[in-house]
C-alpha positions as a Markdown table, in Angstrom:
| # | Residue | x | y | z |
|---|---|---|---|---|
| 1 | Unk | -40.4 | -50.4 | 54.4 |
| 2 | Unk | -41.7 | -48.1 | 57.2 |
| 3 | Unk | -45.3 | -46.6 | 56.8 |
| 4 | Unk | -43.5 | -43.2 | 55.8 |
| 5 | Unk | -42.2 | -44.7 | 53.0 |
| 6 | Unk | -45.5 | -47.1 | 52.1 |
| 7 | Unk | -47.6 | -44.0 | 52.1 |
| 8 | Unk | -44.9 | -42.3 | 50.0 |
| 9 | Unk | -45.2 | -45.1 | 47.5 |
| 10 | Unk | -48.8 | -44.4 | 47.8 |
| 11 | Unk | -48.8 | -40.2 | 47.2 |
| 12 | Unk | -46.2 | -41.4 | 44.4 |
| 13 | Unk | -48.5 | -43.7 | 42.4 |
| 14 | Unk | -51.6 | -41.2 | 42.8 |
| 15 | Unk | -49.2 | -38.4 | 41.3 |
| 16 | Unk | -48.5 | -41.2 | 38.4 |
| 17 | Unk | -52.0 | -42.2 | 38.0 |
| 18 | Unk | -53.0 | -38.7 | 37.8 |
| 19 | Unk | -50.1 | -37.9 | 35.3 |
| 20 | Unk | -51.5 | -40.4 | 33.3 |
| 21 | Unk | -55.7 | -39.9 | 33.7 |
| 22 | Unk | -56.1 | -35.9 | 34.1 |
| 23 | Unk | -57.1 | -34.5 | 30.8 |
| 24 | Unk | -57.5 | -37.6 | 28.6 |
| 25 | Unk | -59.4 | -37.2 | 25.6 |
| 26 | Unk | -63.4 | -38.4 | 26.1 |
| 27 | Unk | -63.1 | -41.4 | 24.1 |
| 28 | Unk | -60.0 | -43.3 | 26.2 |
| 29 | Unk | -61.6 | -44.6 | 28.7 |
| 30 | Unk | -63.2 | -47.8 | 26.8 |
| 31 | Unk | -60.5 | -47.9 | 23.9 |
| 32 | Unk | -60.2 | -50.9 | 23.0 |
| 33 | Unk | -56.5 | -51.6 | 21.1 |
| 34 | Unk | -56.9 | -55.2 | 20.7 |
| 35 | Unk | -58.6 | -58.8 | 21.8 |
| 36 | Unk | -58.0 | -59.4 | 25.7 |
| 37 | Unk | -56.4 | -55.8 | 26.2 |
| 38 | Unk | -57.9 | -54.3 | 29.0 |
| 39 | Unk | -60.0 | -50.6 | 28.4 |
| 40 | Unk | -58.3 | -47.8 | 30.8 |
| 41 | Unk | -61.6 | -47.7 | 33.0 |
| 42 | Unk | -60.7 | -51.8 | 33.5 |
| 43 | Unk | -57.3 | -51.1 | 34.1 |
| 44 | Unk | -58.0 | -48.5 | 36.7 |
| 45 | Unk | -60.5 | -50.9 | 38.1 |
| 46 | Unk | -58.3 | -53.1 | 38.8 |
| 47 | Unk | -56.0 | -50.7 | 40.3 |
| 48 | Unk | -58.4 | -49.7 | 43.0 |
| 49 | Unk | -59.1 | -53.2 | 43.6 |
| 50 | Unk | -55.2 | -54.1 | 44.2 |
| 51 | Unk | -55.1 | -51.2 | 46.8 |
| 52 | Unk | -58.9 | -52.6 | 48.6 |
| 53 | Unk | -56.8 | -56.2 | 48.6 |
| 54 | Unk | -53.6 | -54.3 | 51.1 |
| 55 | Unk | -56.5 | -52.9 | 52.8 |
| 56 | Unk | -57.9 | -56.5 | 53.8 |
| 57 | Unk | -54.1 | -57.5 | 54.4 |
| 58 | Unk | -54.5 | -55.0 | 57.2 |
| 59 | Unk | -58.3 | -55.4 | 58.4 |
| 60 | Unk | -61.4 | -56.9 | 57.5 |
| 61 | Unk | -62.3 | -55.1 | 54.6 |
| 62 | Unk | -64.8 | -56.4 | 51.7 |
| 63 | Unk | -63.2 | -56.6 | 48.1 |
| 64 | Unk | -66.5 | -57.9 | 46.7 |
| 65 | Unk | -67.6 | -54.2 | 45.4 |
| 66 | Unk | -64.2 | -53.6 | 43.8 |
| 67 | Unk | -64.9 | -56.5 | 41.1 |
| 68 | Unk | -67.7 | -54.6 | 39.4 |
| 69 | Unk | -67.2 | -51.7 | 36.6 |
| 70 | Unk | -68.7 | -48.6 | 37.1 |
| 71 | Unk | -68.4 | -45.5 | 34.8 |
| 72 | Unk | -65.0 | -43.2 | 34.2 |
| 73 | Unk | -65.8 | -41.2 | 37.0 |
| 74 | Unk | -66.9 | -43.3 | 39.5 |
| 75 | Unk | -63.8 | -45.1 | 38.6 |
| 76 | Unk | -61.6 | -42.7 | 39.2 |
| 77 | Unk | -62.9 | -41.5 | 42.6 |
| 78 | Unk | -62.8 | -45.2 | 43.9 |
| 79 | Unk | -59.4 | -45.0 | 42.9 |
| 80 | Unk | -58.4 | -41.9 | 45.0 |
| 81 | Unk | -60.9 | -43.0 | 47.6 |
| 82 | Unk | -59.1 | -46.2 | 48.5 |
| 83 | Unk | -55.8 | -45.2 | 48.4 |
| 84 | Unk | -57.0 | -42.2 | 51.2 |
| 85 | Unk | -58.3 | -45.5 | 53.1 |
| 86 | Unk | -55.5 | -47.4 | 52.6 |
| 87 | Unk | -53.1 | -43.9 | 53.3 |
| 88 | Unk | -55.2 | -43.6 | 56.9 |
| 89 | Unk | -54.6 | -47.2 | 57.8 |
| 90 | Unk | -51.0 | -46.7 | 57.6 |
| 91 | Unk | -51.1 | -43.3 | 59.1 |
| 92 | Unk | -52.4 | -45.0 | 62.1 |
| 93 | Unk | -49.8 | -46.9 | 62.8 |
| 94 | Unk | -49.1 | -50.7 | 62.5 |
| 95 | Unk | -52.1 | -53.5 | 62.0 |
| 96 | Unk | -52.0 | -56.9 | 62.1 |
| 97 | Unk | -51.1 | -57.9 | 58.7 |
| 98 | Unk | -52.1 | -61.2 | 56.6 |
| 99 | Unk | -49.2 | -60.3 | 54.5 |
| 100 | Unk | -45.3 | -59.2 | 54.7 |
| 101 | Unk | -44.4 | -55.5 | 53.5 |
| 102 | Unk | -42.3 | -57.5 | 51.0 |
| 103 | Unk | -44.9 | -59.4 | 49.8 |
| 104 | Unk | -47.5 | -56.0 | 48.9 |
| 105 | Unk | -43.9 | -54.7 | 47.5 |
| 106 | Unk | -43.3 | -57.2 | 45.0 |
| 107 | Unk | -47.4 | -58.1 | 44.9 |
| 108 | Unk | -50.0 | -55.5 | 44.5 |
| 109 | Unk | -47.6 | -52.3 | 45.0 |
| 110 | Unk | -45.4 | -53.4 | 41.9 |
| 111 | Unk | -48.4 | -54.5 | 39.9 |
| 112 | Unk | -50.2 | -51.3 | 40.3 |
| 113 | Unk | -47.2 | -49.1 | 39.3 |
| 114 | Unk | -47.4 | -51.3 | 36.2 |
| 115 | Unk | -50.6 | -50.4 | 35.3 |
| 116 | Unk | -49.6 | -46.6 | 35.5 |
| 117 | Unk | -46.8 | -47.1 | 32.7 |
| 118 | Unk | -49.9 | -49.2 | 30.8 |
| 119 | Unk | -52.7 | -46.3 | 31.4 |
| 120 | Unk | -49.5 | -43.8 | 30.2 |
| 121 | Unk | -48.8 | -46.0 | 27.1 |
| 122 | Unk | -52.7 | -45.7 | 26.2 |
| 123 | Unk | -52.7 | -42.4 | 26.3 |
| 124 | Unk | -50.1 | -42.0 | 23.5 |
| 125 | Unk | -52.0 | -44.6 | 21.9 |
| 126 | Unk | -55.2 | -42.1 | 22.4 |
| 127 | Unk | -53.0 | -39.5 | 20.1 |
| 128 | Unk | -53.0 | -37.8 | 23.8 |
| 129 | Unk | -49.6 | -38.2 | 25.5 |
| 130 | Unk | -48.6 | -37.2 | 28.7 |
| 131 | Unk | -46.2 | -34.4 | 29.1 |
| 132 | Unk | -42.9 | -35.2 | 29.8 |
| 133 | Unk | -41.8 | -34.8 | 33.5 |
| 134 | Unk | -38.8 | -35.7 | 35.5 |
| 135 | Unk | -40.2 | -37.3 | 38.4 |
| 136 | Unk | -36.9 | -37.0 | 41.0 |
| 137 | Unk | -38.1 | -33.2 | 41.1 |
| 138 | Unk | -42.1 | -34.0 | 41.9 |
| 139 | Unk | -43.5 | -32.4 | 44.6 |
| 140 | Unk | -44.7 | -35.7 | 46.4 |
| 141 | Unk | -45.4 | -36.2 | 49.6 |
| 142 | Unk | -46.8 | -38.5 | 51.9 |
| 143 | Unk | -50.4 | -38.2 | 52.4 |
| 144 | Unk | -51.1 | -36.7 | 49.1 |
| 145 | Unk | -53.2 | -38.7 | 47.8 |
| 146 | Unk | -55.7 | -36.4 | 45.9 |
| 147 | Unk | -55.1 | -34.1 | 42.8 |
| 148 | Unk | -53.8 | -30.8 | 43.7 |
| 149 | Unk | -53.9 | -31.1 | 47.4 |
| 150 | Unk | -51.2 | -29.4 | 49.6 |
């Protein structure tokens, strides 16, 4: 996969995250459906910290303050925050990297797209379900990363 295409992936599962996050009722963030079933704001966590993890693959980059939970919000901008970091590294160009293209593909990439179907399932859960939307006809594009940006 080229960088064009990674970042695509990327805009892609920030338009999916945001499908599934904008407009959710105030108490879905820390529902809690069941023992060991991780709360939204824990499953978004973890989202941010899969994208911080390619980040290291590429440079040094700390993944220490990715393992802490922070509120909604903060959440949600970490999320869209590192996957703009992650976007510029692949913007400028090719890094060393710890790991194959393959290997974020069918590792963190995969997992995190996952989590998007999990965060979209919750929200029917939340009596709050995202409108239906044929994704082949989404306007994403690389390097839209961000809500609403052009």
């Amino acid at each position: 996969m080229d960088n064009q295409m990674f970042r695509h992936f990327l805009a892609a599962l920030s338009y999916r995250t945001t499908k599934a996050i904008k407009g959710a009722p105030d108490h879905y963030p820390s529902m809690n459906i069941g023992k060991e079933v991780r709360q939204p704001v824990e499953i978004l966590n973890h989202m941010t910290f899969l994208m911080a993890y390619v980040i290291s693959c590429y440079k040094e980059y700390s993944l220490d303050e990715f393992r802490n939970l922070h509120s909604w919000n903060s959440e949600v901008e970490r999320f869209y925050d590192t996957l703009e970091q992650l976007d510029q590294v692949l913007e400028e160009g090719t890094l060393p990297m710890k790991r194959t293209v393959q290997q974020l593909l069918h590792g963190p990439l995969a997992d995190a797209m996952t989590h998007v179907g999990q965060l979209t399932l919750l929200r029917r859960l939340a009596d709050s379900p995202v409108e239906y939307e044929n994704y082949m006809n989404a306007e994403i594009h690389a390097g839209q990363i961000r809500p609403n940006q052009k």
